[in-house]
N, C-alpha and C positions, 0 to 999 in steps of 0.2 A: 601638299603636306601629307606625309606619310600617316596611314589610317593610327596605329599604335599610340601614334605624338598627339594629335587631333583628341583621343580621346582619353589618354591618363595624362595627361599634361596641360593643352589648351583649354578645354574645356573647365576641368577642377579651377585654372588661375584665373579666368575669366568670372566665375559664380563668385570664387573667394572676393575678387576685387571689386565686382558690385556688392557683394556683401558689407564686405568693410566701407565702402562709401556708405552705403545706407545707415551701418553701424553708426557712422561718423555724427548723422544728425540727431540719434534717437538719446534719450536719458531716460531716468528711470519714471520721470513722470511722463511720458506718453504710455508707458505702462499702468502708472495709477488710473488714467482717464478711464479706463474699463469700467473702475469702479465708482468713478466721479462722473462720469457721464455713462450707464450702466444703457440705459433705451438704445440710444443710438450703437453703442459701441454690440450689444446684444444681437438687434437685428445686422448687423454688419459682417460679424462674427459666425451667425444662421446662416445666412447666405453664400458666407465664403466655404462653411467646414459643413455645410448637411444638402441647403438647394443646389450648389455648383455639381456636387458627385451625382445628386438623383437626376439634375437635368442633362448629367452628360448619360447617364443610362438611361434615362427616356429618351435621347437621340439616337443611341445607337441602336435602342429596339425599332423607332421611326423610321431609320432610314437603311434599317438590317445591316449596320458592323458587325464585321467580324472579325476573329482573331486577332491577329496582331493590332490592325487599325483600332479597332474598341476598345485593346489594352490602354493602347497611347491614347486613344482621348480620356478613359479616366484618370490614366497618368497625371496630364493638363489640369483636369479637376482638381488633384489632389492636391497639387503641388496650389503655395502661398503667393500672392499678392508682390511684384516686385517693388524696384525705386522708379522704372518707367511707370506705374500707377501712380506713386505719392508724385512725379513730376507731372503728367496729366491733371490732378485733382489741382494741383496750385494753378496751373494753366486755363484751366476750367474755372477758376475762382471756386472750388470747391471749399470742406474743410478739411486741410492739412494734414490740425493735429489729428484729426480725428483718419484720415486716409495713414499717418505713419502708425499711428495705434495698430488700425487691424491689419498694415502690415508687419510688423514687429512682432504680434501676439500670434497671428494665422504661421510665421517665418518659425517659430520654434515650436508651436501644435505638429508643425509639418513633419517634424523628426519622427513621430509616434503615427501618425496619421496613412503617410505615403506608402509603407511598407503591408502597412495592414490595407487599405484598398486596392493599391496593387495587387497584393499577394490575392486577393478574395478575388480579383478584374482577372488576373491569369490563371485560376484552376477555373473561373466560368466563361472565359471564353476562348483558352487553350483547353483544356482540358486535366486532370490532375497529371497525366504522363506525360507535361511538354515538356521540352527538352529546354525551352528555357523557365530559370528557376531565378524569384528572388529573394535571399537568407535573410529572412528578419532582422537576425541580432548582428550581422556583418553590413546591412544597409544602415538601420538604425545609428551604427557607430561611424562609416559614414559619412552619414549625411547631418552630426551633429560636426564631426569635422572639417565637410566643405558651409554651414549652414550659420549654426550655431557659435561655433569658436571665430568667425572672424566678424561676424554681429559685435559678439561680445569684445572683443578685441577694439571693433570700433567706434563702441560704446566708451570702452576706456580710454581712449585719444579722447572723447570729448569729454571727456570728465575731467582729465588731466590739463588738457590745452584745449580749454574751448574755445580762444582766439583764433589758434590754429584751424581746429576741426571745420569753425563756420566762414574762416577763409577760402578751405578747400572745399567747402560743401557745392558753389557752383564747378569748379573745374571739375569732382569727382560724379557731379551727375552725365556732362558731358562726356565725361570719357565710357562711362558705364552705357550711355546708351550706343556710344560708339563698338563698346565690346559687346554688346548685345545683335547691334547690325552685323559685326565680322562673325559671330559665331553663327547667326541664320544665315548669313549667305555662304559660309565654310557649307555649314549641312546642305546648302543646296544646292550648291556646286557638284558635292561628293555624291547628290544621286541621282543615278543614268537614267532609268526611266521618271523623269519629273514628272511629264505631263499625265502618265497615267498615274503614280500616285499623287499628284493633284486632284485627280478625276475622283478617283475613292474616298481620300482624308478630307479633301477641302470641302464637302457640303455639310459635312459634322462639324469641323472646327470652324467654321461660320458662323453657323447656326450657335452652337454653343456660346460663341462671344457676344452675338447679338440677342439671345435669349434672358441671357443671367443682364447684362447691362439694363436691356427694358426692366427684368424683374426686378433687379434692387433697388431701381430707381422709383417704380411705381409702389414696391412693400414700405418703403423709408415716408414714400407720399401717405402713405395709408396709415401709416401712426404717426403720423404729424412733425416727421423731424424738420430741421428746416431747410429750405433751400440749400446751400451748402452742404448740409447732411444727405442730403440726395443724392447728389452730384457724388461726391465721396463714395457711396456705396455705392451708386452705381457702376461705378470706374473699377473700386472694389474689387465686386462681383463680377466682372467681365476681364479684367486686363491684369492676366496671372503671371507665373515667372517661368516664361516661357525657357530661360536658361538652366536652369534646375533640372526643368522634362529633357531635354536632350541632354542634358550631363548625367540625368540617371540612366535614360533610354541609349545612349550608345556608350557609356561607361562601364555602366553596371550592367546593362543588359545586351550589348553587343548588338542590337537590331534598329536598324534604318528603318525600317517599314513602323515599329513604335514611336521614333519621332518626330517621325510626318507629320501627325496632327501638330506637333507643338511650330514645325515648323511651319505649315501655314498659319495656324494661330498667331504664332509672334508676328508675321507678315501682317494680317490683317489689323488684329490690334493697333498696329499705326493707325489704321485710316478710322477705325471707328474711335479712337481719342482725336484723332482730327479732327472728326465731326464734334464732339463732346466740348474742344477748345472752339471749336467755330460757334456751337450752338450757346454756349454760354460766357464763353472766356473774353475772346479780344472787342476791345471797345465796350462791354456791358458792365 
């Protein structure tokens, strides 16, 4: 697939259409839950939008990131909570509503959020003279276009037809996690040297999945939420939207070497929600 196509066309219709699926299940009360269930959705929210970014720069000062690679893993940070997490948390017997809240809420923080961490991740660890640049107010707009407008859009399918919406709610999880496999293995097809940058990105974006998963699960244990509500932020906090980081990271930012992390990340992500359904979901 010719690189150009790959990145203003595959990538954008791919984020759009998991978007609009996840769209599809949410209403306006798993937005209210914030405020009706304020504890849980709080620590949930800490974890995704303040612990995720400090632990991916406590990793890249541990394990010495540099430049591009330390871009992309706080890229990974920034970026919200996909539909493969809210499908893990149900799998898991997690809670749900409570996994679609802080993804819904973390999905549109993301718009304001990503541009200003990025932008602060690339003058400190490019330097203010790189040569790659990202324009606030041109990502901002965006990333409300690939992010927000088909949320919203799929928010109104199920407000209009919610016969419809929770018909297609299992096929569109399906297909989303199918566009999410074509899109990591497109990325890692397209890059030559793998095994060395595996060798570089993949001991950060490990480490990061498995870090934040044990923290949120152990912070949620520590003020009392309940089982299910553990489970939910843990997954949470660990299992980000890994399609976002490479639709910003070779869209908007034109470099392969930033979306390594997200591309080992989304890899691994499987297997540590595997464990997650193995350790709590089937048969319990």
């Amino acid at each position: 697939m010719p690189e150009d196509i790959f990145k203003s066309v595959f990538l954008p219709l791919a984020l759009i259409f998991v978007l609009f699926g996840m769209g599809m299940s949410l209403t306006i009360a798993d937005f209210k839950r914030v405020i009706l269930s304020p504890l849980a959705s709080a620590v949930g929210l800490c974890c995704q939008l303040v612990v995720l970014p400090l632990a991916a720069l406590a990793v890249t000062w541990l394990l010495g990131l540099q430049g591009e690679t330390a871009v992309g893993l706080m890229l990974l940070a920034a970026c919200p909570g996909g539909p493969t997490s809210n499908l893990i948390s149900h799998l898991s017997k997690g809670d749900v509503a409570l996994s679609v809240t802080l993804t819904a809420v973390s999905s549109v923080l993301a718009v304001a959020t990503i541009p200003w961490t990025v932008g602060l991740s690339m003058t400190h660890f490019l330097g203010a003279g790189a040569e790659i640049q990202l324009p606030f107010w041109k990502t901002l707009f965006q990333l409300m276009i690939v992010t927000v407008l088909p949320i919203a859009l799929g928010m109104g399918v199920k407000a209009a037809k919610p016969a419809f919406a929770d018909r297609m709610a299992r096929p569109a999880n399906v297909i989303s996690l199918m566009f999410l496999a074509l899109v990591i293995l497109l990325a890692v097809l397209r890059e030559k040297d793998l095994a060395g940058q595996f060798r570089v990105a993949g001991p950060g974006a490990v480490t990061l999945n498995v870090v934040t998963m044990v923290f949120g699960y152990y912070v949620a244990k520590l003020f009392r939420l309940s089982r299910p509500q553990q489970i939910s932020i843990s997954i949470e906090a660990g299992i980000q939207n890994g399609t976002l980081a490479l639709a910003i990271a070779l869209g908007l930012l034109s470099s392969p070497n930033i979306a390594m992390p997200a591309v080992i990340y989304s890899l691994f992500m499987f297997l540590s929600g595997a464990f997650m359904i193995s350790r709590f979901g089937w048969g319990r």
